[in-house]
Structure formats: structure tokens, C-alpha cells
N, C-alpha and C positions, 0 to 999 in steps of 0.2 A: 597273459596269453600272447604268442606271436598273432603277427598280420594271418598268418595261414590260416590258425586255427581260429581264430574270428571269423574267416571266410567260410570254413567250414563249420560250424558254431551256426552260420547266418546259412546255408546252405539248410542243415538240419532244420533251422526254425522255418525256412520256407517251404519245407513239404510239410509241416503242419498248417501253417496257414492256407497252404494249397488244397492241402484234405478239407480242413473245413468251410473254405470257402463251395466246394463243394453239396457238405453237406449241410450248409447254414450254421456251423456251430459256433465257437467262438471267435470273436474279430481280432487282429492279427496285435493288437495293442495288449489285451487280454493274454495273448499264447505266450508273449515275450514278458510281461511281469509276471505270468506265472514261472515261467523258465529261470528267470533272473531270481527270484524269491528262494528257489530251488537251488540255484547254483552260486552259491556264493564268495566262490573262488574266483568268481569273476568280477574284477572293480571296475568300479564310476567311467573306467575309461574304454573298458572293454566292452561294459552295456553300451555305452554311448557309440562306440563305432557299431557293434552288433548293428544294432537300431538301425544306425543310418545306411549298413549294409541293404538288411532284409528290403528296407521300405525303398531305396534306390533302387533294387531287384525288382519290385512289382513296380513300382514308377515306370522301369524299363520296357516292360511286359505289356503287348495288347490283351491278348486270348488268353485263360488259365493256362500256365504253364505245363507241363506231363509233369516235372520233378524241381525240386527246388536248385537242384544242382544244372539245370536246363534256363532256369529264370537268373542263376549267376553268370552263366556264360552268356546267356543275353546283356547283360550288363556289362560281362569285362567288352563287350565289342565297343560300347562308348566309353568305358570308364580305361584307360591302359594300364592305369595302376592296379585292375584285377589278374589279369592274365598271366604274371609271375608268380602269384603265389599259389597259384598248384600250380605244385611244385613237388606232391606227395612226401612231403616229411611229416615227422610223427606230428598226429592229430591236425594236421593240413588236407585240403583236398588232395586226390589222384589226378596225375597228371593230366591234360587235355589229351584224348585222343584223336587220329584223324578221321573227320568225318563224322565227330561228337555234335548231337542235338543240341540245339538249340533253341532256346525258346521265343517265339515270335512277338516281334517290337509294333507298336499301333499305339493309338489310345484307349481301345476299349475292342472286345471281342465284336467281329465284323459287321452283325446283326445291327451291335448297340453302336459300333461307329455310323451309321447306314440312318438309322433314327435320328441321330445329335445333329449330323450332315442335313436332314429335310428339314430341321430344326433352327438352319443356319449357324448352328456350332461346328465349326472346320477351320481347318486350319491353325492358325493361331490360335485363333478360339479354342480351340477343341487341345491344341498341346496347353494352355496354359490352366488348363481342371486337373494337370500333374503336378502342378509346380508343387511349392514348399509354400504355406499359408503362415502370413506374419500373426503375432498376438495379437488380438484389438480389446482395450478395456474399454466400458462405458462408465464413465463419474458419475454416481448415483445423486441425484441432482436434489434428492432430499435431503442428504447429509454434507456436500460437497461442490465445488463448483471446477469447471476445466480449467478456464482462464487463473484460477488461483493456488489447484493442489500443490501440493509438493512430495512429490515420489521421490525412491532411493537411485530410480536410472529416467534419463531423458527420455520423453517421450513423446511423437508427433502427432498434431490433432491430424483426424482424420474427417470424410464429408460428412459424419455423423455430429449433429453440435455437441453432444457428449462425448465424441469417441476417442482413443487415442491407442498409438498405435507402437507396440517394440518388438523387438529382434523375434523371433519363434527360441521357446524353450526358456524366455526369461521369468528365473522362479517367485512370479507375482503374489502368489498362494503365502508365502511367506511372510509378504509385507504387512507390518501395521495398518495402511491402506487397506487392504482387502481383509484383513481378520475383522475391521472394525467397520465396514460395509462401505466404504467410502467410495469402493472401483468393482465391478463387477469384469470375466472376463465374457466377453460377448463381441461377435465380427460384426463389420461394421455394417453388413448387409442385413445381418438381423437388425439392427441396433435401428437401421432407415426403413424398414418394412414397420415396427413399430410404429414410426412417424407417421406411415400412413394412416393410421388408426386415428389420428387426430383423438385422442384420449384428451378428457377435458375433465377439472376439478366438477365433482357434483355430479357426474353423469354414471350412468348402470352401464357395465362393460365384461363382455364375456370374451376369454381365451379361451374358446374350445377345445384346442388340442392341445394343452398346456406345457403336456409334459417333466420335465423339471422344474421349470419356470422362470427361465430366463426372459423371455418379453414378458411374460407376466411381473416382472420387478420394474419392466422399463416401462409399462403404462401405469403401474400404480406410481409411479414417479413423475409421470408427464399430468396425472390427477393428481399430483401433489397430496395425498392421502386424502382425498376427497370422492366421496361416491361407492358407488360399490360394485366391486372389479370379484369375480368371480371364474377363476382356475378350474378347471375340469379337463379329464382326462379317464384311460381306461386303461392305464397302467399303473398299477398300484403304488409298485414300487419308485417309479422315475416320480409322482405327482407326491411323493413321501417327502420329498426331496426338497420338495419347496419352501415348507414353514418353516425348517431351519435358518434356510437363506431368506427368506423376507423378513424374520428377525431381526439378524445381523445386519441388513439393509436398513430397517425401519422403517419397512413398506405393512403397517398397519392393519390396511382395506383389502388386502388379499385372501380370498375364501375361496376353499378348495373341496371339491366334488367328485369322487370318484365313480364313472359313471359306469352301466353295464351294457357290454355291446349289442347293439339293438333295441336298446330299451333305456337309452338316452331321455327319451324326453320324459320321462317318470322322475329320475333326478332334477331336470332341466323345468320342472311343469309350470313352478310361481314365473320363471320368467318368459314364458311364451310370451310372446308379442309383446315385451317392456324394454327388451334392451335398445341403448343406445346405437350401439354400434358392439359388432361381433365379430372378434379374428378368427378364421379358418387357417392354421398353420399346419395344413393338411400331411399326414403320413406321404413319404413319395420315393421315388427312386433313390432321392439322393444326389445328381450327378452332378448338382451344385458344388456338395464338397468333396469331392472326388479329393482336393489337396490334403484334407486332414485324415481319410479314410482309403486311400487308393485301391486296397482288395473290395471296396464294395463294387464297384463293377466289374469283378468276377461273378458275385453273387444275384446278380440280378439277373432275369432271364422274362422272358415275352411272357409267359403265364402269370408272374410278379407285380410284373410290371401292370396287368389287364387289371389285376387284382388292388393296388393303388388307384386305378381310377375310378375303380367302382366303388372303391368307399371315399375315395376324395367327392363323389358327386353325390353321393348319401347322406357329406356331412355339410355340403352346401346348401342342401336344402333342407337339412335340419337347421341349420344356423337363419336362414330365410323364418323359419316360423319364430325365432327368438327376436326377431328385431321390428318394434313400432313403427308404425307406418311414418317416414320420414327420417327414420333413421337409418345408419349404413351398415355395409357389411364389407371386408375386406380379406380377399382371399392371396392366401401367401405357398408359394410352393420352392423349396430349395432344390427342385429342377431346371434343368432344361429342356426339357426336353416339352413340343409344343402340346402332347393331346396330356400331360398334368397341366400343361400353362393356360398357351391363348386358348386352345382347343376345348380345355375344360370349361373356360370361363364364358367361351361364348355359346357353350350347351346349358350353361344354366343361366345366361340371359333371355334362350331360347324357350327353356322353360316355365320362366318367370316374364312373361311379358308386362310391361310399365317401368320395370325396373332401369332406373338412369345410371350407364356406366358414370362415374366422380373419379376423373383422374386430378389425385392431389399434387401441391409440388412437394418433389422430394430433391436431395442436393446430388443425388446419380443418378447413371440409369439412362437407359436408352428405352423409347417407344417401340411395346411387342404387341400387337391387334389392340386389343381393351385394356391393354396394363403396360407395364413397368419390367424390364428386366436387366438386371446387375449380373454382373460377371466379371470373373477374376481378369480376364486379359484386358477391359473396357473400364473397370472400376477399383478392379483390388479387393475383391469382398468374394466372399462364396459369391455362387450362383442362387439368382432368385426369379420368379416371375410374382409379382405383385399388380393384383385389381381390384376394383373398389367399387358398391354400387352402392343406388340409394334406394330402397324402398318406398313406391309410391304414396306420399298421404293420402 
């Protein structure tokens, strides 16, 4: 393919992603394998620019774009090596006209920049949820150790004491390491929200919101397969996902629940009031990883958003009936934004009177009210807020 037609290639893929961001359909990573599966004349090098086209384009982009060819011309304004190639030769864009839309540059449509701002995310802050997010593996510390592995590329530890960290796109999925569970891939933000759980060999530990189960491999590794660590979630399919990989891990004590909305604690009923300690890795905005996801804050809007905090605060206090008196609970959101973070947390200490905020040390992170908050411009990790309490004995 020439440069052109890549550009228009990448123009096309961005009024799909534009549509469905829209109407919630599929995420912009999804539209481009399926595109690239379908079009096969296109090689290794053509995807690979495609790619870095599209996702520079909404990188570029505040507000949803009107057209995908509106969100390229926002980008040729910073990038110069756009604006030559339309240039309208066969299968290139049409020339720029005078006076051609364009689409408007921000971090996020004006509403959601407005929120992240009361949030204290601006500025720098707030441009650095665009950047480009490095790999970070965690050494799965049952089969493995950091100080000793030996991987096929160099790789830097990271504040996580298992984490390490290489270029984006480096194909680790490949490696003998990772087929044989040695390294998991996991950011490093996840990897220290973990820590905060203080998971301990011998102790009953629930991940509420489990999802696939990536901290769920990193606390049955901090219990050194001791106890019993219990995955649950309300997604079938992402909670499927898990016993493969804790397999291949060697995370043993990992048992998984799938639970029915609203009707949580009928799965959850033996361990009412036994657990040690309970992650809330609460559903949220998102705006943590803005860098590996950039079209989700198209998709988010004030009604969505209302809707995250009402079950973010549903399952706080579900997770409260599951944990023994003197045990803890630790609530984790990959936002930033304050009423998922401090705002949430300080309505259900409101709620829960006795309950002792337990701020643990972790190796980042800046003080946000009752918690912890990581960020890409401050730390290098997604965005996180993390808080911890104890239940009164």
C-alpha cells in the first residue's frame, strides 16, 4: 500500500470506530483485527502503520470526531508528515479543501475534561492519559523470581517488586517465559493495588470483581498457594478465562464463582462474615487507562458514568458483609476521577461507621483523601485510586 492509501485505509477505520463509539459497539482494537483478518493484501507493515495512524487520530481528538477523515485532519495539524498525502491519487484521500472541518483537539469531550479538572487531573496530568503505555510483566513469584529470570529482551524493574517493564508491542505471548507461566502481562499499577491487599499464605481472600483474573494470579502468588482465594465475577465469559491462566501459572488455590447480578450474596453466602480481606476492583470509567484504550472517553457520558457509581457503591457494601470483624477491605478503581475514588470511599466510610481507614505502604503513588492514587504522568502506570479499611472487631 502507499502512504496515501494507508491514510485513507485509516480514515475508513475511523468512521467505524467513530460509529461505534457512538453506539457502544465494538472497541476500536476489535474494528481493526477484524478489518486486517478480512483484508489480507495488507502486510505486517501496512497493519502496523494503519494502527499507529487510527489510534494517533483519536490520541489527537478531544470531543467524538463528526467523520473519520475530520479526526485525520486533526492530526495532520501536529503530525506534517499527514498533510501531503492527500493528495487524491488512486486510493489516497481527496485533496484538503479550503475551509475543510476539522476535528477538535483536548483531552477528552469538554463535560469529561471539566470533571478530571475538579479531580485535579489537568494539565500535564490530564495530557499524559494520551500517551503510549509501555508493557509491564509481573514474575509470577511461584514459579520464578525477578532478580534471576532470564528473558529473550532486556527488561527494567519497575516500583512493583515483581514488575518489569519493555518497549510497547514487545511480542512476550511468544516467549517460553510466558507459555510456561513464568511472567504474566500486568501494569504496574495493577500489580501495586495488589500489594495493597497484603494477601497472606493461610488466609480466606475474595476478588470480587475478578474479571479475567489477572490480580487474582497476583494474590494467589503473594499466598504462595496457601488459603483460599476465591475469583468471582458476573461475566461469564471474561471469569472463563481464568483457569486456563492460573494453570499455566501454577496458582492452584484459585476458585471461581460466577455470580448473578443482584443476587450476589446466594453465591457469596459460606463466606459472609469469614473473609480475610476483600478486593473491590470495582467496574468504572476507565480514565486510568485512557493510554491503552483512547476511544473510551468517547464513549463515556454523565448517565454511564452515574451508573458506575451506583454499583461501585453496591459492591462496597456487599464486599463489607464478606469480611470478619478485623479484617480488611480494599477498594481499587482505574479512574480518576474523584466521586469513583476519594468521593466513593468516603460515602462508605460514611456509611459504615467504626470502620479504620489502613493506609498500607505501597512503592508509588501520591496521597488522594483516604487512599492512594497512581498516575501515568506521576508514576508510569495506569491511573488508579486505591483505599483500604479495617473492619471493626
Amino acid at each position: 500500500m502507499t502512504p496515501a492509501a494507508r491514510v485513507q485505509t485509516a480514515i475508513e477505520l475511523l468512521d467505524a470506530v467513530i460509529a461505534a463509539a457512538r453506539t457502544k459497539g465494538a472497541p476500536a482494537d476489535r474494528i481493526l483485527a477484524d478489518w486486517f483478518k478480512a483484508n489480507r493484501f495488507a502486510g505486517s507493515k501496512d497493519r502496523r502503520a494503519i494502527r499507529e495512524l487510527v489510534f494517533a487520530a483519536i490520541r489527537a481528538c478531544g470531543p467524538v470526531p463528526a467523520t473519520g477523515r475530520a479526526a485525520m485532519l486533526r492530526l495532520a495539524e501536529v503530525d506534517s508528515a499527514i498533510a501531503p498525502l492527500f493528495d487524491g491519487s488512486n486510493y489516497g484521500p481527496a485533496r484538503i479543501a479550503d475551509g475543510e472541518a476539522v476535528a477538535e483537539g483536548g483531552v477528552a469531550p469538554a463535560w469529561l475534561a471539566d470533571r478530571l479538572a475538579a479531580s485535579e487531573i489537568a494539565g500535564r496530568e490530564a495530557e499524559a492519559l494520551l500517551g503510549r503505555a509501555p508493557l509491564d510483566l509481573r514474575v509470577n513469584g511461584l514459579k520464578a523470581d525477578r532478580a534471576t529470570i532470564k528473558l529473550p529482551e532486556a527488561a527494567q524493574p519497575t516500583d512493583a517488586p515483581h514488575g518489569l517493564r519493555l518497549p510497547p508491542g514487545t511480542p512476550v505471548e511468544q516467549w517460553d517465559a510466558y507459555r510456561d507461566g513464568l511472567i504474566e502481562v500486568q501494569d504496574t499499577g495493577s500489580q501495586i493495588a495488589c500489594l495493597a491487599v497484603a494477601a497472606q499464605p493461610g488466609e480466606t481472600v475474595i476478588d470480587l470483581c475478578a474479571g479475567g483474573g489477572g490480580k487474582t494470579l497476583a494474590l494467589a502468588a503473594a499466598m504462595d498457594n496457601l488459603g483460599w482465594l476465591v475469583a468471582s465475577d458476573t461475566d461469564r465469559n471474561r471469569l472463563s478465562r481464568l483457569l486456563p491462566r492460573a494453570e499455566r501459572a501454577g496458582a492452584t488455590i484459585a476458585e471461581t464463582r460466577l455470580l448473578n447480578p443482584t443476587r450476589e450474596r446466594e453465591a457469596l453466602a459460606d463466606l459472609l462474615g469469614k473473609a480475610d480481606a476483600v478486593m473491590v476492583d470495582a467496574p468504572c470509567s476507565g480514565t486510568g487507562t485512557w493510554r491503552r484504550n483512547p476511544e473510551a472517553r468517547w464513549r463515556l457520558d454523565d448517565a454511564e458514568l452515574a451508573r458506575f457509581v451506583k454499583i461501585q457503591a453496591y459492591l462496597l457494601d456487599l464486599a463489607a458483609e464478606l469480611i470478619r470483624p478485623g479484617g480488611r477491605l480494599v477498594y481499587v478503581t482505574c479512574s480518576l476521577l474523584d466521586e469513583e475514588g476519594a468521593t466513593q470511599f468516603a460515602a462508605f466510610l460514611e456509611r459504615h461507621p467504626g470502620w479504620q481507614v489502613a493506609t498500607p505502604p505501597l512503592p508509588a503513588g501520591r496521597p488522594r483523601a483516604d487512599g492512594t492514587r497512581l498516575t501515568p504522568f506521576q508514576d508510569g502506570t495506569d491511573g488508579f485510586f486505591i483505599a483500604c479499611a479495617g473492619r471493626p472487631c
